[in-house]
Structure formats: structure tokens, C-alpha cells
C-alpha positions as CSV (number, residue, x, y, z in Angstrom):
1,X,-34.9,26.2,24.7
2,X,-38.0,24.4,24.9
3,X,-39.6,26.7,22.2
4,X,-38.1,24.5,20.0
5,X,-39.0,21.4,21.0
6,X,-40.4,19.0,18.3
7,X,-40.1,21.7,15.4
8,X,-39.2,21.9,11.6
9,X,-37.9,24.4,9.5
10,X,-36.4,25.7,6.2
11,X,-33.2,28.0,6.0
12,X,-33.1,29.7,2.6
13,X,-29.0,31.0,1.7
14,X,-27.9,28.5,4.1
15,X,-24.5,28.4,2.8
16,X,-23.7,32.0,3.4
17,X,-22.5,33.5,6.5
18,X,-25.9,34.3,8.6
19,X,-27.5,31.3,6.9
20,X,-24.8,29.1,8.4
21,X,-24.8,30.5,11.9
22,X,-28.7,30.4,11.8
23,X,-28.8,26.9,10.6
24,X,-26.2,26.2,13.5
25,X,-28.3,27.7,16.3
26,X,-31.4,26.2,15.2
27,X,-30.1,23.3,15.5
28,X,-28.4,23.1,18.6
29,X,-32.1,24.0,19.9
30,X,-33.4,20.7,18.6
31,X,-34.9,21.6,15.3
32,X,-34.9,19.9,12.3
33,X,-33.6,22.0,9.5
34,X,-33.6,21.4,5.6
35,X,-31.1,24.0,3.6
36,X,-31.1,25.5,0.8
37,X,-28.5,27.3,-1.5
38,X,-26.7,26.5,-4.9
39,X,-24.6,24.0,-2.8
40,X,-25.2,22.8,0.1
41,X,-22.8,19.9,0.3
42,X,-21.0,21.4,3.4
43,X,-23.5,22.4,5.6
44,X,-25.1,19.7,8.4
45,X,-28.8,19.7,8.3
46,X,-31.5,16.7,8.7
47,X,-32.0,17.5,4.6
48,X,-30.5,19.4,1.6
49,X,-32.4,20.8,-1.1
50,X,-29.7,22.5,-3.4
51,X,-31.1,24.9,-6.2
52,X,-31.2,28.1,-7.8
53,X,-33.7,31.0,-6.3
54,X,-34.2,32.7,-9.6
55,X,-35.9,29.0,-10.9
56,X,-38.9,29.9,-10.4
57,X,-40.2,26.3,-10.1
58,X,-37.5,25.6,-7.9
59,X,-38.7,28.5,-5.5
60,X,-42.0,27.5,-5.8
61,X,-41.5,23.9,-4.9
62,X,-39.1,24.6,-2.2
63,X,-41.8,24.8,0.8
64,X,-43.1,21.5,0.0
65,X,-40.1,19.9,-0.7
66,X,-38.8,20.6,2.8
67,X,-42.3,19.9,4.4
68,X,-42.0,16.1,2.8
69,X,-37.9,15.8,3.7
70,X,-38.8,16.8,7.6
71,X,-42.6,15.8,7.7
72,X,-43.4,19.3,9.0
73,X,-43.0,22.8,8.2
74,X,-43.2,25.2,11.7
75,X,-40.4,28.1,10.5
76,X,-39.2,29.4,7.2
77,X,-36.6,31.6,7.4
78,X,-36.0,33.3,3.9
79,X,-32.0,34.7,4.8
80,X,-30.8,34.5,0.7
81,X,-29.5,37.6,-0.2
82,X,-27.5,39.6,-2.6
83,X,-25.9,43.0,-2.4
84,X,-25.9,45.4,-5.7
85,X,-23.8,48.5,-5.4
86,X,-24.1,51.8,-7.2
87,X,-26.8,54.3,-8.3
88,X,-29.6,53.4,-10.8
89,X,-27.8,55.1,-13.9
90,X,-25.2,52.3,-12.9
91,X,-27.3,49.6,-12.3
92,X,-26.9,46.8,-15.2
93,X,-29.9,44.7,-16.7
94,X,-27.9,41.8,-15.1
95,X,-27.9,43.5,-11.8
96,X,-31.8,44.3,-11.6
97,X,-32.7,40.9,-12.6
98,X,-30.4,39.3,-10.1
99,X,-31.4,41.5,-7.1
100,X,-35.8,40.9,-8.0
101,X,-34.7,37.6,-8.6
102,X,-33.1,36.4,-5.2
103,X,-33.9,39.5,-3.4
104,X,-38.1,39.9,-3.7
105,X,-39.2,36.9,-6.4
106,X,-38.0,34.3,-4.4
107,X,-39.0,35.0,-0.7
108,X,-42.2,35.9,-2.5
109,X,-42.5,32.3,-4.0
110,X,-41.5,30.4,-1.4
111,X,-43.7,32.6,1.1
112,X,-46.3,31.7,-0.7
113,X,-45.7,28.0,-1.0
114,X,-45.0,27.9,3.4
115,X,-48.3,29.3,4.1
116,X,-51.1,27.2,2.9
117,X,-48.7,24.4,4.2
118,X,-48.3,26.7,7.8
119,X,-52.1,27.0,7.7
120,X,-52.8,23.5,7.4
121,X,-50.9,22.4,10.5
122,X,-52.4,25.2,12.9
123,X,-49.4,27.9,12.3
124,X,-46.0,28.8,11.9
125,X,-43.1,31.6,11.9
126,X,-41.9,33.3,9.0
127,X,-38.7,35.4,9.7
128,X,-37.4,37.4,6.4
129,X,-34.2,38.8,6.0
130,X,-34.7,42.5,5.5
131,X,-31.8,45.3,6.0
132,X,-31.7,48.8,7.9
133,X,-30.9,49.9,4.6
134,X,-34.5,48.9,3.3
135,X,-35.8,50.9,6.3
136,X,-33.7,53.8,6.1
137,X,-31.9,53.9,2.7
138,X,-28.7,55.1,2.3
139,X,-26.2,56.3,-0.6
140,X,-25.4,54.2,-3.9
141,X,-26.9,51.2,-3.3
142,X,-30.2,52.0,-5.3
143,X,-31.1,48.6,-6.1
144,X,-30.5,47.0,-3.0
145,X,-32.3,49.5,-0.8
146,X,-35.0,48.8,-3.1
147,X,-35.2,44.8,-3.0
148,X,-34.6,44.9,1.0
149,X,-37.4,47.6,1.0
150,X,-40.2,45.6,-0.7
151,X,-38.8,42.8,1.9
152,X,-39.6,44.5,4.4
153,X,-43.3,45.7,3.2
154,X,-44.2,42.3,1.9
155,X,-43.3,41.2,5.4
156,X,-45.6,43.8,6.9
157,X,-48.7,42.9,4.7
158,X,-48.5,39.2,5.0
159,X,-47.9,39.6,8.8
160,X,-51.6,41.6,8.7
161,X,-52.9,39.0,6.1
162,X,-51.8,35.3,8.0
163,X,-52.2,36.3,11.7
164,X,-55.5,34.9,12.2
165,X,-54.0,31.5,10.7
166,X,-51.5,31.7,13.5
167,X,-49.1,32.4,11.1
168,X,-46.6,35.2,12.5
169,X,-44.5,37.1,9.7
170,X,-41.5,39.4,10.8
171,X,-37.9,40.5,9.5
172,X,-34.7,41.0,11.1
173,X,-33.1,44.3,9.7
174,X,-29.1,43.9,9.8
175,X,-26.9,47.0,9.6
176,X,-23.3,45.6,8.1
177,X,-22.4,41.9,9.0
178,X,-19.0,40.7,9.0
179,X,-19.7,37.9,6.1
180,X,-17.7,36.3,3.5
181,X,-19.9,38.3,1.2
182,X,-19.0,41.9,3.0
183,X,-15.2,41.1,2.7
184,X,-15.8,39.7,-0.9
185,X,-17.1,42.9,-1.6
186,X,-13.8,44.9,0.0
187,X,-11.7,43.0,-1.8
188,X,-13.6,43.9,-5.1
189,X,-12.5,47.6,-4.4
190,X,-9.5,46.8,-3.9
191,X,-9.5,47.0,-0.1
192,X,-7.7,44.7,2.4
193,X,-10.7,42.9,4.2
194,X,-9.6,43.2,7.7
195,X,-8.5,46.5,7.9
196,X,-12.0,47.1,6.2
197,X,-14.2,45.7,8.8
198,X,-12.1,46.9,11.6
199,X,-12.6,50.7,10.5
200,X,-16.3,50.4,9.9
201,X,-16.5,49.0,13.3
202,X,-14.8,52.4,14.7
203,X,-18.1,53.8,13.2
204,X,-20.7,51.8,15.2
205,X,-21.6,52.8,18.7
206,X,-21.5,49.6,20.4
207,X,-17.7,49.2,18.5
208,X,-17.8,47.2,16.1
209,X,-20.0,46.0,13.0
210,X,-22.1,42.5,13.8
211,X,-21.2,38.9,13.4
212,X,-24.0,36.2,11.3
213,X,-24.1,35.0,15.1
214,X,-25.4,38.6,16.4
215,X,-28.4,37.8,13.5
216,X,-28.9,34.6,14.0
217,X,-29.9,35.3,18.1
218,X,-32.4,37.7,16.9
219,X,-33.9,35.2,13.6
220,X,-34.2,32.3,16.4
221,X,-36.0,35.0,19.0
222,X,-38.8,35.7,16.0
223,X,-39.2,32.2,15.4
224,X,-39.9,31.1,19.0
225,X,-42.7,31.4,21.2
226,X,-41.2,34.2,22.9
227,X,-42.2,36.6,20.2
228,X,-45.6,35.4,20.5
229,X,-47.0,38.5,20.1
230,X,-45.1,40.2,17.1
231,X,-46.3,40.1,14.2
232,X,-45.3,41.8,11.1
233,X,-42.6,43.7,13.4
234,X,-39.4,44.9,11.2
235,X,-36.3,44.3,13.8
236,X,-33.6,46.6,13.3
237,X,-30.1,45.0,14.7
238,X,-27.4,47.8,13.9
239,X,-25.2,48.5,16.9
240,X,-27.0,51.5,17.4
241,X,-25.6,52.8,14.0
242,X,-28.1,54.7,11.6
243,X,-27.8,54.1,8.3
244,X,-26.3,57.0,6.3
């Protein structure tokens, strides 16, 4: 896709199921991708920048770190993510901190580094990983419905505030992914994994729930020239299943 031709970017969660699969398509497009995550040892990318999210200096740095590994900085894509279950009155101190921590602090931080970099060069794409569930909350997942909610605003005020830099801000909103971190999860009820994800498929119209590639089609569409024109646009990708 010529869209791509020439261009940089940085995949945050790159080790994770989506991350990989974007990092993967981006690539085979031409672009020059530095990844980051706690380890990043086994993903291929023109540069690795392991860390922790919830260092704030780390965050913070992370923008200009890729710029100088890639000598350019044209998409960020801000995929790390974590899921917190249960209602508020079950919602640990651990938990909260966690979930502000990778979920909002850390897109925030590294946002904020991208754009004066972005700005510089003439422009850019931001793409953040939001959820349907930050759209349209659902049941006992009070925490998480919370984080991918001020995701999803802070994508819809920097998308008014950076456009006349050329800078265009917009998430992709996934209903359930089939990820290591979704079976992870079965598993920690007690569930087998693959009977798991083939009966939530039964309840999604289209028939069954979404693979990181399915997310990774519509990250790569934001970030190219073909969504030119959208700008602060919050992209549900569900199936056709509403949250609920």
C-alpha cells in the first residue's frame, strides 16, 4: 500500500496479541516500526525499546526514543492494554493503579511526547486502542469500562486540539478479541479456553468473536492516507455485537 511508503512508527503492547498482528501488518507495508512492551525480545521490528508503562519517565521518553532509533516518527499506535474484572466494591488499590497506570497515564504520556515531535515534521497519525466497552459499558467490569472510556475521550479532544497540525487522532473500539490475554482470563475462571471462545462466538452476529488480525486491518486503515479525513472518530469493530 503505497500509504505507507517511507514511514515510521511506534507500537506500544507490541508483545501482545493485536500488538503483534499490528506490528506484523505494518510492516509488511514497508514501515519501520520500533516496539515496545516489558519484553520485546521476540518480536521483529527495525528497534526495541523494552520498559514498563507505569514508569513514568519511561512513558515519557518513549516518543523520542523511537523518533531517534527510526529517524522519524509518522504513527503512534498506543495498543497496551489491561483488562480489570469486577464491580468497584471489588476493585483492589492494586487493580485501579494498574488500569490508570497502563490504561489512561501512559497513552496520555506518550501522546504527549509524539505530538510536538508529529508537529515538527508536518503531521502524523495517532491510533489509540479504545473498547466498545468504553463506548457502551457493560456489566462488572467497572474499572475497565472506565480506563477504555477516558481513552476514548482523550482521543476525541486531542483529535479537535492537533488537526490543524495535521496531526489526526482516532481509536479503534474492539468488542472481544481472541488473545492470549482473553483465554488467560478463561482459564482464570476456571474455564477451558477453546470451548470459551467458541461459545462467545455463537453470540456475535457475524459468528464468531475477532482475531488481533480483524484489529490490526482497521489500526493500519486509521493510520493511512485513506482516513484522511477522520479525525477524532471512535471505530467500533464488534461483529455487529452490542455490548451488554
Amino acid at each position: 500500500m503505497s500509504y505507507f511508503r517511507g514511514k515510521t512508527a511506534l507500537v506500544t503492547g507490541a508483545a501482545g496479541g493485536i500488538g503483534a498482528a499490528i506490528v506484523k501488518q505494518l510492516r509488511a507495508e514497508g514501515v519501520r516500526v520500533a516496539v515496545a512492551d516489558r519484553d520485546v525480545a521476540g518480536v521483529d521490528a527495525e528497534a526495541h525499546l523494552p520498559g514498563d508503562l507505569l514508569d513514568a519517565s519511561y512513558a515519557d521518553s518513549l516518543s523520542a526514543a523511537a523518533f531517534a532509533a527510526l529517524s522519524g516518527l509518522d504513527i503512534l499506535v498506543n495498543n497496551a492494554g489491561v483488562i480489570t474484572r469486577g464491580s468497584v466494591a471489588n476493585t483492589t488499590d492494586a487493580d485501579w493503579a494498574l488500569s490508570l497506570g497502563v490504561n489512561v497515564e501512559a497513552p496520555f504520556r506518550v501522546c504527549r511526547g509524539a505530538i510536538p515531535i508529529m508537529a515538527d515534521r508536518g503531521g502524523g497519525a495517532i491510533v489509540n486502542v479504545s473498547s466498545c466497552w468504553g463506548v457502551r459499558p457493560g456489566p462488572n467490569h467497572a474499572v475497565y469500562c472506565m480506563t477504555k472510556a477516558a481513552v476514548a475521550s482523550l482521543t476525541q479532544c486531542m483529535g479537535m486540539d492537533h488537526a490543524h497540525q495535521n496531526i489526526r487522532v482516532n481509536a479503534v473500539c474492539p468488542n472481544e478479541v481472541n488473545t492470549p490475554m482473553l483465554r488467560t482470563g478463561f482459564v482464570k475462571r476456571g474455564f477451558d479456553p477453546d470451548t470459551a471462545v467458541a461459545e462467545l462466538g455463537k453470540t456475535v452476529p457475524i459468528g464468531r468473536i475477532a482475531e488481533p488480525e480483524d484489529i490490526a486491518a482497521v489500526v493500519l486503515f486509521l493510520a493511512s492516507d485513506a482516513a484522511r479525513y477522520m479525525c477524532g472518530s471512535l471505530v467500533e469493530v464488534n461483529g455487529g455485537k452490542p455490548v451488554g
